[in-house]
C-alpha positions in Angstrom: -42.8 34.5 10.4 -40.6 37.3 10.0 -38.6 36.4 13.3 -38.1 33.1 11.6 -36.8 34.5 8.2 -34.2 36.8 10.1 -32.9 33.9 11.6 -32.5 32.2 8.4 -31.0 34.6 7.1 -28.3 35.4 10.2 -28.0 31.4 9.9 -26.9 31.9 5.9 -24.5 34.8 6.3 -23.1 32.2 9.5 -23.0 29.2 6.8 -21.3 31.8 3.9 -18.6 33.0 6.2 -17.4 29.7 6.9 -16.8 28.6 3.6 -13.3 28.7 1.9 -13.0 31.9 -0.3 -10.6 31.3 -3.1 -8.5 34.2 -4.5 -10.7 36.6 -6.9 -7.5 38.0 -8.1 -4.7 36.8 -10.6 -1.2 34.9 -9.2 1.4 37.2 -8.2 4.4 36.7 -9.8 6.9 35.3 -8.0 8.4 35.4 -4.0 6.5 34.6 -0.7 3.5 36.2 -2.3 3.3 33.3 -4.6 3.6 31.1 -2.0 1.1 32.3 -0.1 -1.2 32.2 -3.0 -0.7 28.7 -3.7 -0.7 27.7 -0.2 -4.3 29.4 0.4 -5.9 27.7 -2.2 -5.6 24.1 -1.1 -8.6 22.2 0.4 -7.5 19.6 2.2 -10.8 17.6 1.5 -9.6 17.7 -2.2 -7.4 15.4 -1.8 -6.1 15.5 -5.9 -6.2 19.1 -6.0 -4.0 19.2 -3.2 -1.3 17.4 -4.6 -1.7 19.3 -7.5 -0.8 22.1 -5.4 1.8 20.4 -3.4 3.8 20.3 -7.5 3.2 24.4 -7.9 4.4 25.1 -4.6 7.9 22.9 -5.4 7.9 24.3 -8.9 7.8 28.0 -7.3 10.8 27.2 -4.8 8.2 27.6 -2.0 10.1 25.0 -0.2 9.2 25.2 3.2 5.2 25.1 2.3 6.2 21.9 0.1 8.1 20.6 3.3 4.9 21.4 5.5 2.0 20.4 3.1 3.7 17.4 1.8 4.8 15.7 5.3 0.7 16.5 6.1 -0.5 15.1 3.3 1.4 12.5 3.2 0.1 11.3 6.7 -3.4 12.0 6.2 -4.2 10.8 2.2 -1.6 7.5 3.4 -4.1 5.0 5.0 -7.3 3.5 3.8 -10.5 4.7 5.9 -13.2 1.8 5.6 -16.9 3.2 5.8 -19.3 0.7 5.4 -21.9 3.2 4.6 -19.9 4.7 2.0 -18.2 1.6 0.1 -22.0 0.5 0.2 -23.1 3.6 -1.7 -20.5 3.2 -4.2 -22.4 -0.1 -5.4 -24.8 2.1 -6.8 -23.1 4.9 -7.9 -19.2 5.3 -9.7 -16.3 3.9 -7.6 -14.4 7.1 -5.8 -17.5 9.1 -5.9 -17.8 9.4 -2.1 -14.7 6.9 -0.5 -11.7 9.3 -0.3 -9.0 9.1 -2.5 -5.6 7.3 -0.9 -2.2 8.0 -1.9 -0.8 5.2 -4.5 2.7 4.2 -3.2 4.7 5.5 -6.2 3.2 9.1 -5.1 3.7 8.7 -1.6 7.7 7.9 -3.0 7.8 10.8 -4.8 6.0 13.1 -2.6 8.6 12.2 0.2 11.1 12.6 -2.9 10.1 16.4 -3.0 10.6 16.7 0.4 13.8 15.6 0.3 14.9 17.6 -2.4 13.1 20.5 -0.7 15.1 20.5 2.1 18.4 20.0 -0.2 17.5 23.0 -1.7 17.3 24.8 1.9 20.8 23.2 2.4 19.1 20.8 5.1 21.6 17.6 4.4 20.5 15.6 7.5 16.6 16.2 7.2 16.9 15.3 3.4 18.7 12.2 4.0 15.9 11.2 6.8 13.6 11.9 3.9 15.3 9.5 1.9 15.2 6.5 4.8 11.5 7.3 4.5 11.1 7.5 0.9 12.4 3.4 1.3 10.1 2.7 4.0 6.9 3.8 1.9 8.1 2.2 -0.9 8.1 -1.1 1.3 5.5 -0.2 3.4 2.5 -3.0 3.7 -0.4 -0.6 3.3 -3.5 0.0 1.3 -1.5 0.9 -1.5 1.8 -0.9 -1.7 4.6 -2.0 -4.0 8.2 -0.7 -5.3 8.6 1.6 -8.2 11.6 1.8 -10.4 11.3 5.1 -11.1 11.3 5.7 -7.4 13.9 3.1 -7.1 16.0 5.1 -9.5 15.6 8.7 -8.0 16.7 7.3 -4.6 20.0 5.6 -6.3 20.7 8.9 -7.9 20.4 11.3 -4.6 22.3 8.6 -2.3 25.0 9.1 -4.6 25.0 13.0 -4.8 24.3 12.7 -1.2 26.2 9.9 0.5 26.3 9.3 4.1 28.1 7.0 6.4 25.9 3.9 6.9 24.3 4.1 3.2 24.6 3.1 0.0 23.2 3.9 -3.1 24.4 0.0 -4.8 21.2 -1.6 -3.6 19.1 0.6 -5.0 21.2 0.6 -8.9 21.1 -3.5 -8.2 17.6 -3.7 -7.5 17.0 -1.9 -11.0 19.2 -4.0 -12.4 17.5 -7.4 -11.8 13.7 -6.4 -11.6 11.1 -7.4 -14.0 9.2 -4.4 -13.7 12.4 -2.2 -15.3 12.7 -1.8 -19.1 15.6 -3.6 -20.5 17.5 0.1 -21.2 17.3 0.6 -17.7 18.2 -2.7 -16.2 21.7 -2.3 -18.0 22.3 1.2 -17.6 21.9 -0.1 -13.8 23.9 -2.2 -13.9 26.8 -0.4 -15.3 26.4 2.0 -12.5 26.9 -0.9 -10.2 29.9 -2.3 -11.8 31.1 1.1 -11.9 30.9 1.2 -7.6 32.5 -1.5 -7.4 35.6 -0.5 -9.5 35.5 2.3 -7.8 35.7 4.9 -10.5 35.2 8.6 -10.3 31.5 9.9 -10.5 30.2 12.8 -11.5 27.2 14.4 -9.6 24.0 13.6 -11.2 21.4 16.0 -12.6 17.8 15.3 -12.3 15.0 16.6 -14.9 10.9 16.1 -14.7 9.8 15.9 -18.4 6.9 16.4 -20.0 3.5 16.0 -18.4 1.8 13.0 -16.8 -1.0 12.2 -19.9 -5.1 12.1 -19.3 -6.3 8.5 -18.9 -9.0 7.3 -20.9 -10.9 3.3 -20.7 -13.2 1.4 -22.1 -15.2 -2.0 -21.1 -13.5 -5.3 -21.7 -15.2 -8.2 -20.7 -12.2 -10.8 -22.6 -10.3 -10.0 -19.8 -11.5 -9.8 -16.8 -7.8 -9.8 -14.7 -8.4 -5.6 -14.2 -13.2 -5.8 -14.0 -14.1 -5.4 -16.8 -12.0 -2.2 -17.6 -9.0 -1.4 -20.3 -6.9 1.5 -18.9 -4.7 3.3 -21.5 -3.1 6.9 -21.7 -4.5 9.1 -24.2 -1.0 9.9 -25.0 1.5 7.7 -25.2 4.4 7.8 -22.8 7.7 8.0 -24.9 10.1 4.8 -24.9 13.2 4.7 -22.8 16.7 6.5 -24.0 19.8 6.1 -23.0 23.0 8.4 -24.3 26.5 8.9 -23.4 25.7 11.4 -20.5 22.6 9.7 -19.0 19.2 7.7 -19.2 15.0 8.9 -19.6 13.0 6.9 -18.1 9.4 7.5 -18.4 6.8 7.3 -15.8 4.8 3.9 -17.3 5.0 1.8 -14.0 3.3 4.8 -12.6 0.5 4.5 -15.3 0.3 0.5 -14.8 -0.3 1.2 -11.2 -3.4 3.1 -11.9 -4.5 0.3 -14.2 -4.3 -2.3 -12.0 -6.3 -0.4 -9.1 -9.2 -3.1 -9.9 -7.3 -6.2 -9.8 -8.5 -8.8 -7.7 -5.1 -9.5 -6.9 -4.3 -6.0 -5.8 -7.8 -4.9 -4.7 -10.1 -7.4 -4.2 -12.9 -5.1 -2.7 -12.9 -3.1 -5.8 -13.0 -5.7 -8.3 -16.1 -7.1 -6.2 -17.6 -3.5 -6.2 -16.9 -3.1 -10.0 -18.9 -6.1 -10.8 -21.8 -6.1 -8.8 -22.2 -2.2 -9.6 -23.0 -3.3 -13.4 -26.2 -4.4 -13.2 -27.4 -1.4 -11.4 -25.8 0.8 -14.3 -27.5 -1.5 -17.1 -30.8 -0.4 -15.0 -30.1 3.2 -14.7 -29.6 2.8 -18.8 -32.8 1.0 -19.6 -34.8 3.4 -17.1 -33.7 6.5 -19.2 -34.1 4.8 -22.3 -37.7 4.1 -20.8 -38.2 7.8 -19.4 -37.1 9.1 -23.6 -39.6 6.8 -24.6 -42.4 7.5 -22.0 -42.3 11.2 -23.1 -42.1 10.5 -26.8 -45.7 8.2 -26.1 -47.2 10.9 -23.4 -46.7 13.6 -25.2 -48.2 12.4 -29.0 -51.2 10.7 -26.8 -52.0 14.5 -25.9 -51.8 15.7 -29.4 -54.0 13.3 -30.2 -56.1 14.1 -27.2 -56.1 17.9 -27.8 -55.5 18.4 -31.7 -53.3 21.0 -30.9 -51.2 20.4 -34.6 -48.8 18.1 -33.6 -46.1 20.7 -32.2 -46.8 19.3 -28.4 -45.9 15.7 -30.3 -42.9 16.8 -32.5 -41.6 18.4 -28.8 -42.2 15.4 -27.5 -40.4 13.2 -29.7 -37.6 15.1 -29.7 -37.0 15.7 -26.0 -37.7 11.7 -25.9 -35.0 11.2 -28.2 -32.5 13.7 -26.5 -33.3 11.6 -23.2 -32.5 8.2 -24.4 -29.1 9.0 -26.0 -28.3 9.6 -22.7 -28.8 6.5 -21.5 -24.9 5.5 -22.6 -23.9 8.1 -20.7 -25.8 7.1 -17.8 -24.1 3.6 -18.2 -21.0 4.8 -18.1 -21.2 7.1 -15.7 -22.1 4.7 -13.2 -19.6 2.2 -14.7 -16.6 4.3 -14.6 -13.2 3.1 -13.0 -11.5 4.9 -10.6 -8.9 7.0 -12.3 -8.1 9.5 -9.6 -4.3 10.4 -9.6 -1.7 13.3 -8.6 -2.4 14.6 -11.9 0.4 17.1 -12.1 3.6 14.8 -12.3 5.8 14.6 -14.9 5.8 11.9 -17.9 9.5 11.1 -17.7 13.0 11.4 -15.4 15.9 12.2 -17.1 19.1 11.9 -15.1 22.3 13.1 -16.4 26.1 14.2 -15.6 25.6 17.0 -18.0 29.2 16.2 -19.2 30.9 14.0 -21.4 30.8 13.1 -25.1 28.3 15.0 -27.3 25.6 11.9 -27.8 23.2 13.9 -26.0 20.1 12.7 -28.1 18.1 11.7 -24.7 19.0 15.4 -23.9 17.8 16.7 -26.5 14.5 14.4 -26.7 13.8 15.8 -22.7 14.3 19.5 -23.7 11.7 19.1 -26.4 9.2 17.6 -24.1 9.6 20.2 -21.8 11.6 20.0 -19.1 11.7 21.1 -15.2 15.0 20.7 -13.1 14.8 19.2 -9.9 18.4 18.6 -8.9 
């Protein structure tokens, strides 16, 4: 007996030294230490968390651990990994509980965005301009997650102008924003002056890029009107801010970002999860009326054994009010189990603002970005 518990507890130590410590001690402020810091705390099973991280490390000027963490992550979070045993567990319990999460395709676009600017920052033209052909290629990319972005659409028109190279243009890009349906009608003419503007060859100035604001928590509810999405309603619990264009430049906010995450159940974008999301609701109307039955089989047991006992009716006045406290939880159970998958790169911005940063003094988009907060990029 003893021999066994000393090789439990060798076995334990064994187990504890291979976890991943995190740092007990406060950030340091700034330099290669930071870096360091950041870059020790990501988990590359977390797949969130690490993009979360992936933002600090840009926001810190750690750009060669944003280079090297991004290009992995973008590799190994880009594909879909079917498991049959796990998409079959997720019929009884909340979708993205146990399936791993998968990059959308506006954040594989801006995670190679940040790469590129990463390597602009380290005065790496050629490798940021490769970044760029990539940054197209996962945009049209016929994965898991596909589709173009106009946000992403716009940060590529914008750097292939500051940027330009032999062989590339950044006129497709402005006249792709310019015609799609999926662009506001601010930015679809702002666009297309920008085009009109190449072709009349007139002088640009170099464009400045600004992240504003913070991407907003998601919150949903059940909607069974409508059942394009499952039966879920998406919304921010902040709204994003309209579009604004000035004299010096245009903010865009981040909505077709959102509206990506919204339509993650569609049949016609996912069809496997809007299977999954229906035939998961009868096992969550279960798991409600069970609790609901467990708070009412303790209110009964424990009165039938005051009455048994005589004991003054505390054992009963317990019992009622555990009961009670059990079967208001049987919402939560419900939607719990019912949930959508709302897993995103959380720390993004809520807006772009792109500017020359000169010209006449209508600088009320400007001015609207500085109070949301702004981060320069570029």
């Amino acid at each position: 007996m003893k021999t066994m518990v000393r090789y439990l507890t060798v076995w334990a130590a064994l187990l504890s030294g291979c976890v991943t410590t995190r740092h007990a001690g406060p950030m340091p402020e700034s330099g290669p230490a930071r870096c360091d810091y950041i870059k020790d705390e990501i988990d590359w099973d977390d797949q969130v968390q690490t993009l979360n991280h992936i933002s600090e490390l840009f926001q810190n000027s750690c750009f060669h651990e944003t280079i090297a963490i991004g290009s992995k992550a973008r590799v190994d979070y880009r594909h879909k990994t079917y498991s049959l045993m796990k998409e079959t567990a997720e019929l009884f319990v909340a979708e993205g509980t146990v399936t791993d999460y998968v990059l959308e395709s506006y954040e594989r676009g801006y995670l190679t965005f940040l790469i590129s600017l990463s390597y602009l920052r380290l005065h790496q033209a050629d490798d940021a301009s490769v970044e760029l052909n990539k940054l197209y290629s996962e945009e049209v990319a016929a994965v898991y997650n596909h589709g173009q972005d106009p946000v992403n659409a716009l940060l590529q028109a914008v750097l292939w102008e500051n940027e330009p190279r032999e062989g590339f243009s950044a006129r497709p890009f402005w006249l792709w924003l310019s015609k799609a349906e999926s662009t506001s009608q601010e930015l679809r003419t702002f666009a297309l002056h920008q085009v009109q503007a190449i072709d009349t060859k007139t002088k640009r100035a170099t464009w400045r890029i600004d992240a504003v604001g913070h991407f907003p928590e998601l919150d949903w509810s059940m909607n069974f009107m409508d059942s394009t999405n499952g039966y879920f309603t998406i919304r921010p619990k902040r709204p994003f801010d309209p579009p604004c264009v000035d004299a010096t430049g245009i903010l865009v906010p981040t909505t077709s970002w959102f509206h990506k995450i919204a339509i993650r159940h569609s049949h016609n974008y996912h069809p496997l999860l809007h299977a999954k999301s229906w035939v998961r609701m009868p096992f969550g109307l279960i798991y409600s009326i069970s609790t609901a039955a467990a708070g009412a089989g303790i209110m009964v047991g424990g009165c039938a054994l005051h009455a048994a006992n005589k004991d003054g009716g505390a054992l009963c006045k317990l019992s009622i009010e555990g009961g009670a406290a059990v079967m208001m939880k049987s919402g939560d159970v419900a939607e719990y189990t019912l949930r959508p998958d709302l897993r995103h790169w959380e720390k993004m911005p809520a807006a772009i603002y792109i500017s020359t940063g000169t010209g006449p003094k209508d600088r009320r988009c400007a001015a609207k970005a500085e109070a949301l907060g702004v981060q320069r990029l570029l």
